[in-house]
C-alpha positions as CSV (number, residue, x, y, z in Angstrom):
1,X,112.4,103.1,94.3
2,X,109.2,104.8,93.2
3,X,107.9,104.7,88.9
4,X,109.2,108.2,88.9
5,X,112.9,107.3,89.5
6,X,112.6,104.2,87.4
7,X,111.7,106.3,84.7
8,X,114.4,108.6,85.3
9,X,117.1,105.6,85.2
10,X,115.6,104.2,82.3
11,X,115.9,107.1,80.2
12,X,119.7,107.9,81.7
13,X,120.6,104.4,80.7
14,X,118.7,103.3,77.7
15,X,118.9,99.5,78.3
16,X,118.0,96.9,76.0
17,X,116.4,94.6,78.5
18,X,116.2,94.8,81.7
19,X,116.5,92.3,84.3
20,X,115.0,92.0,87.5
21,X,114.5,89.6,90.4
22,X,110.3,88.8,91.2
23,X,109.5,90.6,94.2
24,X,105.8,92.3,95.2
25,X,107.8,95.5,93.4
26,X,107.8,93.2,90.0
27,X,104.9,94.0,88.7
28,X,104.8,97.7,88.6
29,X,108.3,97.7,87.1
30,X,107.9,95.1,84.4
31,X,104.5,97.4,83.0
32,X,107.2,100.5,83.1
33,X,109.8,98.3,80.8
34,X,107.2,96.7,79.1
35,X,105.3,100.3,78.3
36,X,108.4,101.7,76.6
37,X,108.7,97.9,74.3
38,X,112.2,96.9,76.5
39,X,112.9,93.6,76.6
40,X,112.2,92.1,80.2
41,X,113.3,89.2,82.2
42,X,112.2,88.3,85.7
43,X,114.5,86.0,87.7
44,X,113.3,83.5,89.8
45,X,114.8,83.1,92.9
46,X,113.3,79.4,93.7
47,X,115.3,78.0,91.4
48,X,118.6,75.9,92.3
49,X,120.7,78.1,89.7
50,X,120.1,81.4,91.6
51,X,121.3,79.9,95.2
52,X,124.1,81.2,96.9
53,X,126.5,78.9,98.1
54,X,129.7,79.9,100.5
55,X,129.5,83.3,99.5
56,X,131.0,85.9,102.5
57,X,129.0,88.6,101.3
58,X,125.9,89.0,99.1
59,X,124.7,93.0,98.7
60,X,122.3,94.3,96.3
61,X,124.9,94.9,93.9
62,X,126.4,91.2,93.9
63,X,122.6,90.0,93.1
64,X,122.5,92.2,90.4
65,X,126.2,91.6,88.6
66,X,124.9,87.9,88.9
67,X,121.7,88.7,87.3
68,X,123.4,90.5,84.8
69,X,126.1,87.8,84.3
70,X,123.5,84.8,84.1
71,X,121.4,86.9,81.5
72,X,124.1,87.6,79.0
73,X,125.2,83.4,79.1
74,X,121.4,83.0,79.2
75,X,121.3,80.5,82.0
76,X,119.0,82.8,84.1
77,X,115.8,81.2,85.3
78,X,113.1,83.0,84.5
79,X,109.3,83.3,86.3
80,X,106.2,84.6,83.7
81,X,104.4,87.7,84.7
82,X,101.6,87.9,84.0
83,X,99.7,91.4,82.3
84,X,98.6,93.9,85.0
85,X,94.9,92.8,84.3
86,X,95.8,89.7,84.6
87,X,97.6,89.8,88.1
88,X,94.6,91.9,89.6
89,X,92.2,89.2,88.5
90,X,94.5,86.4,90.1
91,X,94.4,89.0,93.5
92,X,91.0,89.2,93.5
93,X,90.5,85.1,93.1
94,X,93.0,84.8,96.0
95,X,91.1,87.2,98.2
96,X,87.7,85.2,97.9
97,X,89.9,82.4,98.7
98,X,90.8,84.3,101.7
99,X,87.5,85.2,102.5
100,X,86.2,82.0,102.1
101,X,88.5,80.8,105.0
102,X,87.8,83.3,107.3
103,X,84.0,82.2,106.5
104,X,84.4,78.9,107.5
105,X,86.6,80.2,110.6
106,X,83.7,81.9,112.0
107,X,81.1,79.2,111.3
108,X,84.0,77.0,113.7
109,X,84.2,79.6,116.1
110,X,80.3,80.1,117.1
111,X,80.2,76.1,116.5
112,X,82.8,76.3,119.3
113,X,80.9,78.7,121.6
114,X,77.9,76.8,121.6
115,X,79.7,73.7,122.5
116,X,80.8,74.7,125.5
117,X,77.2,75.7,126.6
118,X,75.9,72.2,125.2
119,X,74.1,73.4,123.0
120,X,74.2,71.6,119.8
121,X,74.5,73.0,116.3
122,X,73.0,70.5,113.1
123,X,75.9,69.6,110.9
124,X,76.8,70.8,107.8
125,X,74.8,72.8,105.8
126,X,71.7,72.4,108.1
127,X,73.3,74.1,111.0
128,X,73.0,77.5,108.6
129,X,69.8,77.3,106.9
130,X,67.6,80.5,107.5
131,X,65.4,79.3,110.5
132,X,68.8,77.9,112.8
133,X,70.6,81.5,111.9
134,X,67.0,83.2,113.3
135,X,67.3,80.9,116.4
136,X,71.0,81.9,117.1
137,X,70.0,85.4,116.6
138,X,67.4,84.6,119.3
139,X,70.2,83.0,121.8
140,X,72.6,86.7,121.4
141,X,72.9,89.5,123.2
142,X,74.6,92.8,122.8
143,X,76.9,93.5,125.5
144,X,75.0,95.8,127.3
145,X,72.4,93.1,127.8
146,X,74.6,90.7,128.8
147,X,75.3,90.2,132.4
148,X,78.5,88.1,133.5
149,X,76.9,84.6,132.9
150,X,76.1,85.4,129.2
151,X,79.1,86.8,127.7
152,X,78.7,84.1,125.2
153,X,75.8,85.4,124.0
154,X,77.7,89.0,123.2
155,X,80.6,86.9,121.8
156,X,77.6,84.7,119.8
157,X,75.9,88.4,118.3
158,X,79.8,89.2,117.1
159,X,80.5,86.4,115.4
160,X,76.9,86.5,113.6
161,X,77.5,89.8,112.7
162,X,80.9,89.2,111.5
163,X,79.6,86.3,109.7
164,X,77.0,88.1,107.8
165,X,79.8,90.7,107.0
166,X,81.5,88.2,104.7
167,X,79.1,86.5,103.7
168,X,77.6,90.1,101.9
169,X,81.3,91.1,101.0
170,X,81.5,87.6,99.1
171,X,78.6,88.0,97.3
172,X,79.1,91.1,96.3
173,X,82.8,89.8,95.2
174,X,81.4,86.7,93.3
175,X,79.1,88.8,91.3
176,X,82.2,90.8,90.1
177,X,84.2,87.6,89.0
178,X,80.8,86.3,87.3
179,X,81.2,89.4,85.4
180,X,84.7,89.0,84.3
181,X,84.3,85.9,84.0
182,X,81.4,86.6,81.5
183,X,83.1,88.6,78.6
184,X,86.0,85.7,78.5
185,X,85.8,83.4,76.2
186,X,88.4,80.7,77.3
187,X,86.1,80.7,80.8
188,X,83.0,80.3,79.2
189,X,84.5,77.4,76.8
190,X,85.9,75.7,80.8
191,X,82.6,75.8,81.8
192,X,81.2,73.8,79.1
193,X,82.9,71.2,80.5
194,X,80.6,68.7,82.7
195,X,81.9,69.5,86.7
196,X,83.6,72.2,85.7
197,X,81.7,75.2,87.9
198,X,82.5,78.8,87.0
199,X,85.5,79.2,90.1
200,X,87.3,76.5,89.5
201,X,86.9,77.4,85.4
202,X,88.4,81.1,86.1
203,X,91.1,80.0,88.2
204,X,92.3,77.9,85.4
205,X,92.1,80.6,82.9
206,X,93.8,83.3,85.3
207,X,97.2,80.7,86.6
208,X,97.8,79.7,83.2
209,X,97.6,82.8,81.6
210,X,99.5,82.7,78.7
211,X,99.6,78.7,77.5
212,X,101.9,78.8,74.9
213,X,104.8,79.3,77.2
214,X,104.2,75.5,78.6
215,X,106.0,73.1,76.2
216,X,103.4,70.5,77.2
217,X,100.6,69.7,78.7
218,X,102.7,68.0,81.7
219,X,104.2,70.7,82.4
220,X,100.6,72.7,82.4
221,X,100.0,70.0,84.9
222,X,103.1,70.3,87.2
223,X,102.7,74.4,86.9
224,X,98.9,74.4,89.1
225,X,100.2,71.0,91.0
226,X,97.7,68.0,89.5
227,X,100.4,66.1,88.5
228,X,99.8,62.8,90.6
229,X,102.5,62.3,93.5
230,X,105.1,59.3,92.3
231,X,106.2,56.3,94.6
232,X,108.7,54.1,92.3
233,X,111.3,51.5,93.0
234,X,113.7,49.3,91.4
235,X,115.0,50.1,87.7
236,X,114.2,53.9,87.7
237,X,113.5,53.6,84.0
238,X,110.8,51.1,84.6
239,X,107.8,51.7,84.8
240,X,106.5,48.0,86.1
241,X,107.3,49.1,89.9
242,X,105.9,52.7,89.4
243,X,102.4,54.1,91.9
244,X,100.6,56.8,91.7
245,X,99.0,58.7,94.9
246,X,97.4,61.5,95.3
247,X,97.5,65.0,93.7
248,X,100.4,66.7,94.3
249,X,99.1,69.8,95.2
250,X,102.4,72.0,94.4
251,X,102.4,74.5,91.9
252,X,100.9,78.1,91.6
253,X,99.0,79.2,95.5
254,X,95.7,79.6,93.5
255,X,95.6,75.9,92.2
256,X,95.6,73.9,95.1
257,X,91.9,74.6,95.6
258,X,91.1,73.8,92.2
């Protein structure tokens, strides 16, 4: 279905709220419903209430009689989403994320081909300062120049030139999200915070969102996964046998990296 259609079954039908499962189509649709002040819930489909159990057949039209169903007894589970800005600001953070692992792929891949050369590259950050990136560029080759015993050296130029490729599209990204990240107030307040850098302060702000639809502050903490992973035995309502680990890491796919 494209908005035009939508629109066309939303004026036929005049709901009151409409109901929809999330999908990468969610988005579009709830700024449609949302546009025209319709009430809106999105379902999510993660949850244990929304499985299907021994069921012969499941068509579009059984999901949606369930939807509806679930809705009117109001035991749907429901999934925020977020404004259209909102959701284009969390893309964008998720790209540089993306960006920054292929980054660190291609680092590991001309790490790789110099290895098997033995040739050794400094570790860490040394192994990238300006004057080792000249001396790598002084080891490649195009691959016109480089005759069957120093393919590596074309395969070397590549990766430097891919390299340099992100590396521009990343700053030219970051100065974007400083930015955004400049005419927000709840970042700028983050970033007041000793640690917090301006990244981690704007992915906070962007995968909460809204914060009043947490009832608590634990559940802000389950939501972008730093809620502390539980090993407990014994009485389950003691807390005497109870450790903590490690972050849990779950939550919303921005967080983790927080």
């Amino acid at each position: 279905m494209v908005p035009a259609e939508m629109e066309r079954l939303i004026e036929k039908t005049a709901p009151e709220r409409v109901v929809i499962e999330i999908c990468a189509q969610a988005g579009w649709v709830g700024d449609l419903v949302r546009a025209r002040g319709i009430a809106l819930q999105v379902a999510n489909t993660n949850k244990e209430a929304w499985s299907w159990r021994k069921v012969k057949r499941k068509t579009d039209r059984d999901d949606a009689l369930k939807l509806a169903r679930m809705s009117a007894m109001n035991q749907l589970p429901t999934v925020h989403l977020p404004e259209h800005g909102v959701r284009q600001w969390r893309s964008i953070l998720h790209y540089r994320q993306t960006l920054v692992a292929r980054r660190t792929s291609a680092k590991n891949r001309i790490r790789s081909i110099l290895e098997a050369e033995a040739i050794q590259l400094a570790s860490g950050k040394a192994g990238w300062t300006r004057v080792e990136r000249l001396r790598l560029r002084e080891r490649a080759r195009s691959w016109e120049e480089a005759g069957i015993e120093e393919l590596w050296r074309a395969e070397l130029q590549e990766e430097l030139d891919h390299l340099e490729q992100l590396e521009a599209l990343l700053k030219r990204l970051e100065v974007k999200l400083e930015t955004l990240a400049g005419v927000d107030p709840r970042v700028k307040r983050l970033r007041t915070t000793p640690g917090v850098g301006p990244r981690p302060a704007e992915r906070v702000v962007a995968v909460i969102d809204d914060p009043h639809r947490f009832r608590s502050g634990k559940e802000v903490g389950s939501y972008v996964g730093l809620t502390p992973r539980r090993f407990q035995s014994g009485h389950p309502l003691s807390n005497s046998a109870v450790a903590l680990g490690d972050i849990a890491r779950g939550g919303h796919r921005t967080s983790p990296n927080l």
